[in-house]
DRENLUM-946385 format. One record per residue: x, y, z of N, C-alpha, C in turn; residue number from 1. Coordinates in pm, 1 decimal, decimal comma. Example, Ala and Ser with C-alpha at 12.3 -4.5 7.8 and 13.67 -1.06 7.14 Angstrom:
((1319,0; -569,0; 780,0); (1230,0; -450,0; 780,0); (1320,0; -330,0; 780,0); 1);
((1285,0; -225,0; 708,0); (1367,0; -106,0; 714,0); (1290,0; 3,0; 787,0); 2);
end
This chain:
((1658,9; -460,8; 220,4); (1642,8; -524,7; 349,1); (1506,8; -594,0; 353,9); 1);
((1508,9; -766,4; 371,2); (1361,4; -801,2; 416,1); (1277,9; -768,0; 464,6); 2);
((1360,2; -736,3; 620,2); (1245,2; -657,4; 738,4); (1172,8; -568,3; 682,9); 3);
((1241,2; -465,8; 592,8); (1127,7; -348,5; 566,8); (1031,3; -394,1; 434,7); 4);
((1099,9; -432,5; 373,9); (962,9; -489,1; 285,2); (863,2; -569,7; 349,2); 5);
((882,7; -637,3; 440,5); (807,8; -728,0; 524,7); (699,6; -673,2; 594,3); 6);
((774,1; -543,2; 633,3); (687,5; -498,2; 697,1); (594,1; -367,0; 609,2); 7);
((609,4; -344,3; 501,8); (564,7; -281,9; 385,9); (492,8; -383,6; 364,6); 8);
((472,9; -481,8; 301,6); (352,1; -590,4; 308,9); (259,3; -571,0; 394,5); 9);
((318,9; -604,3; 530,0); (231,5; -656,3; 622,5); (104,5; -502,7; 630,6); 10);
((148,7; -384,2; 628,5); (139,7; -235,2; 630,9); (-10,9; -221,4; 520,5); 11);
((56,9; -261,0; 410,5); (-45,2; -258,7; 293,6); (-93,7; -351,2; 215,3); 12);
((-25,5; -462,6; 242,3); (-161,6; -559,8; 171,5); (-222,0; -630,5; 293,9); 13);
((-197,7; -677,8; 416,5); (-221,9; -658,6; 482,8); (-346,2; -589,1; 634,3); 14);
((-289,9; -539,0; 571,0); (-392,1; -416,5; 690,4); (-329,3; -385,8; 847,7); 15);
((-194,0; -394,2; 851,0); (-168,2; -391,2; 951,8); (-104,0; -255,2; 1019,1); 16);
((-118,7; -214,3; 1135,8); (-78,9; -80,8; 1173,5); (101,4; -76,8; 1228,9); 17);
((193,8; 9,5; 1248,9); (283,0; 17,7; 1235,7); (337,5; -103,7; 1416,5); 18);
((264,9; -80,2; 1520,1); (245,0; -111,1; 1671,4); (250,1; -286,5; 1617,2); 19);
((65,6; -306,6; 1514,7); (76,1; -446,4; 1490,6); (161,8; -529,7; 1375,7); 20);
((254,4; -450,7; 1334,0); (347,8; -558,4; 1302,2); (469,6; -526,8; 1387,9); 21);
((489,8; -435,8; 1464,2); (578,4; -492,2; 1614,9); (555,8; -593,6; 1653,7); 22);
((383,5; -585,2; 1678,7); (424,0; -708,3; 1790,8); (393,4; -850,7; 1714,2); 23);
((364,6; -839,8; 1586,4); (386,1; -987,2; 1502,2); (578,6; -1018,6; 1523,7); 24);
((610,9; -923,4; 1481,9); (759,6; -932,8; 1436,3); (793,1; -1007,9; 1596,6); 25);
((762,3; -926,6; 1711,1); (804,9; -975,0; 1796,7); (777,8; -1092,5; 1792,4); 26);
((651,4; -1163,9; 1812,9); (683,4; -1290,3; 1850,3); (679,3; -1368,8; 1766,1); 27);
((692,6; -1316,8; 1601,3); (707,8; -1416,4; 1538,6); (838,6; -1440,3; 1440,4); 28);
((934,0; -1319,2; 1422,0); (1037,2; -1328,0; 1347,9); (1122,8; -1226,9; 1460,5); 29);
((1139,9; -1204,4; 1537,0); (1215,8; -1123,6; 1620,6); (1409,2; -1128,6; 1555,3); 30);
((1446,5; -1037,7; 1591,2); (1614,9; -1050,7; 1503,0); (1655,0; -839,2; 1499,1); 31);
((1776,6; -884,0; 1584,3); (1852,0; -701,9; 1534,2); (1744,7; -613,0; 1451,2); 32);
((1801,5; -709,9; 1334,3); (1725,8; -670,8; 1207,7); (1591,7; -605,5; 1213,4); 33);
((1508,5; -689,3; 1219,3); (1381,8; -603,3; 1285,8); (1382,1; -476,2; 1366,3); 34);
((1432,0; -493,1; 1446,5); (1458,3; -384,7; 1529,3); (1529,2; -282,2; 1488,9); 35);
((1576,7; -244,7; 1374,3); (1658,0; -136,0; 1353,8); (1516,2; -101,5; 1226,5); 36);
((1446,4; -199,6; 1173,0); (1392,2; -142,8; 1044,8); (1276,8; -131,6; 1127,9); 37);
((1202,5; -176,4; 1256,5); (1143,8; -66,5; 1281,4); (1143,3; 57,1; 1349,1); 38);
((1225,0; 59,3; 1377,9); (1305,2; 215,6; 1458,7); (1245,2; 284,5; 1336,8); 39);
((1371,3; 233,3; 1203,6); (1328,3; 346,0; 1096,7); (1194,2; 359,6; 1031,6); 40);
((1112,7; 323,8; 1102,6); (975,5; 264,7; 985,3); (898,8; 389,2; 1097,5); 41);
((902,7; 369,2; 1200,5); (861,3; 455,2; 1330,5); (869,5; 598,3; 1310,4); 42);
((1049,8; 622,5; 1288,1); (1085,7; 753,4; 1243,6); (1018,9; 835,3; 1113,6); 43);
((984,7; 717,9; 1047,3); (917,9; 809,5; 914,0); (770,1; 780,9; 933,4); 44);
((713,8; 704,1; 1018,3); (560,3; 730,6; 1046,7); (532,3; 851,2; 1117,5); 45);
((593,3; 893,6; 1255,0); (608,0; 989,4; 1293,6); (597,8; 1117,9; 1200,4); 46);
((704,2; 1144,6; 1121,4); (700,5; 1242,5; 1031,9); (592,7; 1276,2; 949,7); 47);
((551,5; 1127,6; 885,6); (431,0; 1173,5; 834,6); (328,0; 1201,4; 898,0); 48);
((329,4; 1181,4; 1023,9); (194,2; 1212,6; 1078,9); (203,1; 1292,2; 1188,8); 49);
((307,5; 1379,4; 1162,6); (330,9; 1512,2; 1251,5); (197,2; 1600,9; 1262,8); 50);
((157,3; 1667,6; 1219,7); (75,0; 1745,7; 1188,1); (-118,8; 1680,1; 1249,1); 51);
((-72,6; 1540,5; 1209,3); (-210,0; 1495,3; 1303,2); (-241,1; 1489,8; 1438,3); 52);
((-61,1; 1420,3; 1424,6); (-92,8; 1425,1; 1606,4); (-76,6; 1574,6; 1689,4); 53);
((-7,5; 1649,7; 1569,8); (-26,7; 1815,7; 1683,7); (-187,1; 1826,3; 1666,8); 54);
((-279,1; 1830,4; 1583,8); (-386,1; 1846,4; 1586,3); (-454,5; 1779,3; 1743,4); 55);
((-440,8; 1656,1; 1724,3); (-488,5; 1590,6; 1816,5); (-450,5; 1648,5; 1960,2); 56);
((-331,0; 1644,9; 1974,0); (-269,2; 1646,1; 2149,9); (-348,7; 1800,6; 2166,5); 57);
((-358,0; 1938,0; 2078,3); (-423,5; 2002,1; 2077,1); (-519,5; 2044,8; 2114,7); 58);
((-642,7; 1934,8; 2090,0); (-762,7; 1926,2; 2142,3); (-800,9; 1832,1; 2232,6); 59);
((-687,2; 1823,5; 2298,6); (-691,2; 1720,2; 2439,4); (-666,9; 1722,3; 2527,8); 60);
((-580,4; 1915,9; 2508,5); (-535,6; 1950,7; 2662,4); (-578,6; 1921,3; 2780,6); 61);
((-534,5; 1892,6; 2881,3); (-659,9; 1871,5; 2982,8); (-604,9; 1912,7; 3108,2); 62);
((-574,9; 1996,4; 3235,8); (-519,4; 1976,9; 3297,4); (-495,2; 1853,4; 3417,2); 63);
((-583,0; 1760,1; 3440,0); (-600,9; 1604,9; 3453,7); (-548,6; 1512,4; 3338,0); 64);
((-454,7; 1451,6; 3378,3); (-403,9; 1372,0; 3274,2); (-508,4; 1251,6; 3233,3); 65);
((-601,3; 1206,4; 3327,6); (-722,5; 1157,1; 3329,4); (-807,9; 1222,9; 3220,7); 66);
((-844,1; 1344,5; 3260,5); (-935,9; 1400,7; 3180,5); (-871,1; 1419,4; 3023,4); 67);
((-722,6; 1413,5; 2986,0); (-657,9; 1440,7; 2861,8); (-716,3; 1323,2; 2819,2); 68);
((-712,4; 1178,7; 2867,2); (-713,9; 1080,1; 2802,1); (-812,1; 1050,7; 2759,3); 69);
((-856,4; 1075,0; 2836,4); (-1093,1; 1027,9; 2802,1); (-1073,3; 1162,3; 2709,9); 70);
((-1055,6; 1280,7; 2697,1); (-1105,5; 1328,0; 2589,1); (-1000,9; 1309,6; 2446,1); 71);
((-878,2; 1248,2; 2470,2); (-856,5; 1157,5; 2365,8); (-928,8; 1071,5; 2282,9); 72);
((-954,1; 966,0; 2387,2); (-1043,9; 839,3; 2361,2); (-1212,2; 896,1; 2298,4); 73);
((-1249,5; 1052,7; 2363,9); (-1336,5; 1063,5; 2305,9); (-1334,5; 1132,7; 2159,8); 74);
((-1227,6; 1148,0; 2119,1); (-1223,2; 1248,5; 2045,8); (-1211,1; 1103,6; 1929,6); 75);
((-1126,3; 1001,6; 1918,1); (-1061,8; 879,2; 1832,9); (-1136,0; 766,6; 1816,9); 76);
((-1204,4; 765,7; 1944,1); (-1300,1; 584,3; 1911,5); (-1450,1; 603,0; 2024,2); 77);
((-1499,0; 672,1; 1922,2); (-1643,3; 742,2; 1995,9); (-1727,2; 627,5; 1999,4); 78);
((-1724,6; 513,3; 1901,8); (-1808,1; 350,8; 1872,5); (-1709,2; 285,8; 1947,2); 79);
((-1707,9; 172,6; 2043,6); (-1640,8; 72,6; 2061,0); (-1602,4; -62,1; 1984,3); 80);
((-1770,3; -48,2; 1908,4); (-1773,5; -125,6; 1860,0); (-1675,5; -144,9; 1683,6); 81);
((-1654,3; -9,8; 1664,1); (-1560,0; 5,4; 1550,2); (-1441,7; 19,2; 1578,8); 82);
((-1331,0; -6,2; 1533,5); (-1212,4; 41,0; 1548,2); (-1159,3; 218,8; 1559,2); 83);
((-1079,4; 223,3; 1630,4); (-1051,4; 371,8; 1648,7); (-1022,6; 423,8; 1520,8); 84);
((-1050,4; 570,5; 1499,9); (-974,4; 645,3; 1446,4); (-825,2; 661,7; 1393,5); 85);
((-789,6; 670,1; 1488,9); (-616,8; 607,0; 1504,9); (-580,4; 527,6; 1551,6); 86);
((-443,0; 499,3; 1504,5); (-359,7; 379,4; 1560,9); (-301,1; 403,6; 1686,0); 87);
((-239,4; 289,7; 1761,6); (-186,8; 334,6; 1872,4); (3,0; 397,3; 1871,1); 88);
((1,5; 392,0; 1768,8); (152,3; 527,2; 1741,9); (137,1; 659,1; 1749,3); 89);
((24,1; 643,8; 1661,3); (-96,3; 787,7; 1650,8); (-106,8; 846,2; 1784,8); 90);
((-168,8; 798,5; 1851,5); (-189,4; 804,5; 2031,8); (-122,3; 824,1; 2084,9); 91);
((1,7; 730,9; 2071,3); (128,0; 745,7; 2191,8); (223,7; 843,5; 2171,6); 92);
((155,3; 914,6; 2055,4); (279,5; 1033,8; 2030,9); (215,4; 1165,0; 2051,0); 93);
((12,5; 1139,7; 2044,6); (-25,4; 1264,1; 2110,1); (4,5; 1248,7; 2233,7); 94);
((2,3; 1151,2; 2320,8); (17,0; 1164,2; 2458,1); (113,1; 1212,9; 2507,9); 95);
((214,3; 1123,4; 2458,1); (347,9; 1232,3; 2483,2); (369,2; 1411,8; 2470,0); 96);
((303,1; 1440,5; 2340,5); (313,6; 1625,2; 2344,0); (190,9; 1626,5; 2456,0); 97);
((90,0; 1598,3; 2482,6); (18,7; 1654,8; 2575,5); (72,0; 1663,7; 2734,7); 98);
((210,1; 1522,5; 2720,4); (241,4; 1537,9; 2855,4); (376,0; 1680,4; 2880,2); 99);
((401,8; 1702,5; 2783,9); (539,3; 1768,9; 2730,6); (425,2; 1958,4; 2760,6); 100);
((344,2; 1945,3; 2703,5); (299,4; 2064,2; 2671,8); (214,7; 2144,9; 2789,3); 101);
((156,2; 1979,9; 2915,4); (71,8; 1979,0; 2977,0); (235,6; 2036,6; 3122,2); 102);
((326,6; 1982,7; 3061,3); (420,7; 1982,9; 3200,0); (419,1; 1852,5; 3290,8); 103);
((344,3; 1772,8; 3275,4); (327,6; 1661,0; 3344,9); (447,0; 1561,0; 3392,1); 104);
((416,4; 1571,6; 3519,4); (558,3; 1454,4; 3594,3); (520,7; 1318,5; 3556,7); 105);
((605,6; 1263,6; 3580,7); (621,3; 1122,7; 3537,4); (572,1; 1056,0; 3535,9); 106);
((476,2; 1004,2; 3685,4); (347,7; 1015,5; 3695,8); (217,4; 1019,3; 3631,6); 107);
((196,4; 1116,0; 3609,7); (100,4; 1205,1; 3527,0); (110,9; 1161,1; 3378,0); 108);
((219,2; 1162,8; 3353,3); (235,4; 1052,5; 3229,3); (207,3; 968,4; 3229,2); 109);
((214,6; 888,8; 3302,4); (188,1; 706,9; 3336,5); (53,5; 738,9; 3330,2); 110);
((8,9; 792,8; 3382,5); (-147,9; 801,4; 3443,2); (-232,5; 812,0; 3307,8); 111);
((-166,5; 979,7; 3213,7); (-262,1; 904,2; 3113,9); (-186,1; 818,9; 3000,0); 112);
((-65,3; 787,5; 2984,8); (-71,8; 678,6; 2931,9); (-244,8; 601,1; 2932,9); 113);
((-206,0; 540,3; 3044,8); (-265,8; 417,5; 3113,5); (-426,1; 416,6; 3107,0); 114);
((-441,5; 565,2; 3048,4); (-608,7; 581,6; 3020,3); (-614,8; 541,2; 2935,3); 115);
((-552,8; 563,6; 2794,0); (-549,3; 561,3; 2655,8); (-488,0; 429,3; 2635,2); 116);
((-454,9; 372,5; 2715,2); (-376,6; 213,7; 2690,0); (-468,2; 122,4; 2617,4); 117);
((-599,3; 136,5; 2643,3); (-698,1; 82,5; 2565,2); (-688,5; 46,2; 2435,0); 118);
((-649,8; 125,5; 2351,2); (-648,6; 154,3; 2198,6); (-530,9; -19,2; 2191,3); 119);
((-418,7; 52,9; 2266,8); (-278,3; -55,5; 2237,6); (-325,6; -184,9; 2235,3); 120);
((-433,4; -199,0; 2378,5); (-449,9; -358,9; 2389,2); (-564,0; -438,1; 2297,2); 121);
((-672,3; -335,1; 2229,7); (-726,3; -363,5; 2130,0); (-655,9; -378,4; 1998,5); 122);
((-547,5; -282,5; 1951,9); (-473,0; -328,4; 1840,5); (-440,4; -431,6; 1861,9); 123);
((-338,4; -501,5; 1968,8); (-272,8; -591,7; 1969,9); (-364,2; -726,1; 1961,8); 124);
((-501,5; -723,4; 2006,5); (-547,1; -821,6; 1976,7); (-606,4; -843,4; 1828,1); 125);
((-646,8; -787,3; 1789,1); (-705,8; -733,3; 1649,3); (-599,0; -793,3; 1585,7); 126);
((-422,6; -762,8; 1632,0); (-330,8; -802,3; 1499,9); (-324,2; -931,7; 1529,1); 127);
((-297,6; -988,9; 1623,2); (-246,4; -1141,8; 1651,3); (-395,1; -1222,7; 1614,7); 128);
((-532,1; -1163,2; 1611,0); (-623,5; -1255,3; 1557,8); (-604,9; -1257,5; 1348,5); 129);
((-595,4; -1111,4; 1321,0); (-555,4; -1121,1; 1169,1); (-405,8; -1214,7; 1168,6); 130);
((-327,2; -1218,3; 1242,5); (-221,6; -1311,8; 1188,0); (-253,3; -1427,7; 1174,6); 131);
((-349,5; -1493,2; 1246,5); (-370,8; -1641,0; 1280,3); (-486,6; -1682,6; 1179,9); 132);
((-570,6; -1582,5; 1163,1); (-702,2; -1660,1; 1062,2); (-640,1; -1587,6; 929,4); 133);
((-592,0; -1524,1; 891,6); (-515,5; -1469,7; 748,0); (-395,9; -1606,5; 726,8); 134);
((-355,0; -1654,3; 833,3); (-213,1; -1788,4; 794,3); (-115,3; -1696,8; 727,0); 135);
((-128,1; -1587,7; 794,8); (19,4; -1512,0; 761,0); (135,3; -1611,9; 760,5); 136);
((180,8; -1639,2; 835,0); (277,8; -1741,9; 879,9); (294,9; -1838,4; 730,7); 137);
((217,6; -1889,5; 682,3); (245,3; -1925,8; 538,7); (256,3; -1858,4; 444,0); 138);
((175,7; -1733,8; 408,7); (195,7; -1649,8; 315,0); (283,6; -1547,7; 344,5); 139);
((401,3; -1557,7; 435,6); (497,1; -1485,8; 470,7); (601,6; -1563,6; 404,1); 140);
((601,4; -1691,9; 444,2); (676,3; -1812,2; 403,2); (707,3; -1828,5; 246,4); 141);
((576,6; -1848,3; 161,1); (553,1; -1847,4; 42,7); (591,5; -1707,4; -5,6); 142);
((602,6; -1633,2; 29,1); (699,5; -1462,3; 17,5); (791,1; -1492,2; -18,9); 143);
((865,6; -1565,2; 74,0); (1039,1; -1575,4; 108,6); (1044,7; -1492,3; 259,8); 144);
((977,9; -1430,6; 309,1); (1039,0; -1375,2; 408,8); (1023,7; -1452,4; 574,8); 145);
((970,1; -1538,4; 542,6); (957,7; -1602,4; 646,8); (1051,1; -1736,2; 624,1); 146);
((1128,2; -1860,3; 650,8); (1194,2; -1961,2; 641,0); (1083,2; -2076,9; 675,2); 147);
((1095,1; -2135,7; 645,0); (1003,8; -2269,6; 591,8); (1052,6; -2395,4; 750,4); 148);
((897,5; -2423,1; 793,1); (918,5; -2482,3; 912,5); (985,7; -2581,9; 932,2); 149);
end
């Protein structure tokens, strides 16, 4: 399947995190296809990184879903000026056991989502600036996996 090699590229030669070639794929090759190979690309990131994110959600209990998130954020991207620790899959899957573990209504989820949302909107810019000064878009092309304008 293209998609997953595509996105095995993008992954490791690349530099891209599992979130930022979502949202390349999204707006730049979008198709079923995609969407089923990253479901599965998701499912086996997850797995492998079971064990980190129990670590993490761990030391983030908080009973403030506020306070879970800042001590997320403090625990992952202590420099602003550097990139986090983790990715934002990484994140969104401690958040989830912390909301699961914390009991947190729906709410309360949203809430710290929405603390930790930070990380997401810095990846996402980070990837769409590497797509554009890298000319992915041609060296996707020159791949084969991209179709020729």
């Amino acid at each position: 399947m293209k998609e997953r090699e595509c996105y095995t590229l993008l992954r490791d030669e690349c530099g891209f995190t599992h979130y930022g070639v979502r949202v390349v794929a999204h707006r730049y090759m979008w198709s079923e296809r995609w969407k089923r190979a990253l479901e599965k690309e998701k499912k086996a990131f997850k797995e492998m990184m079971a064990e980190d994110i129990e670590v993490i959600a761990l030391q983030c209990l908080r009973d403030e879903p506020v306070m879970a998130g800042n001590a997320l954020l403090s625990l992952v991207w202590q420099k602003r000026s550097d990139p986090p620790a983790i990715c934002w899959e990484t994140a969104l899957e401690a958040i989830k056991r912390i909301g699961l573990v914390m009991e947190f209504d729906k709410q309360q989820k949203q809430t710290l989502r929405q603390t930790v949302d930070v990380i997401r909107r810095y990846e996402k810019k980070v990837m769409l600036k590497r797509w554009t000064e890298n000319l992915l878009t041609a060296y996707l092309t020159i791949k084969g996996y991209m179709p020729s304008p």
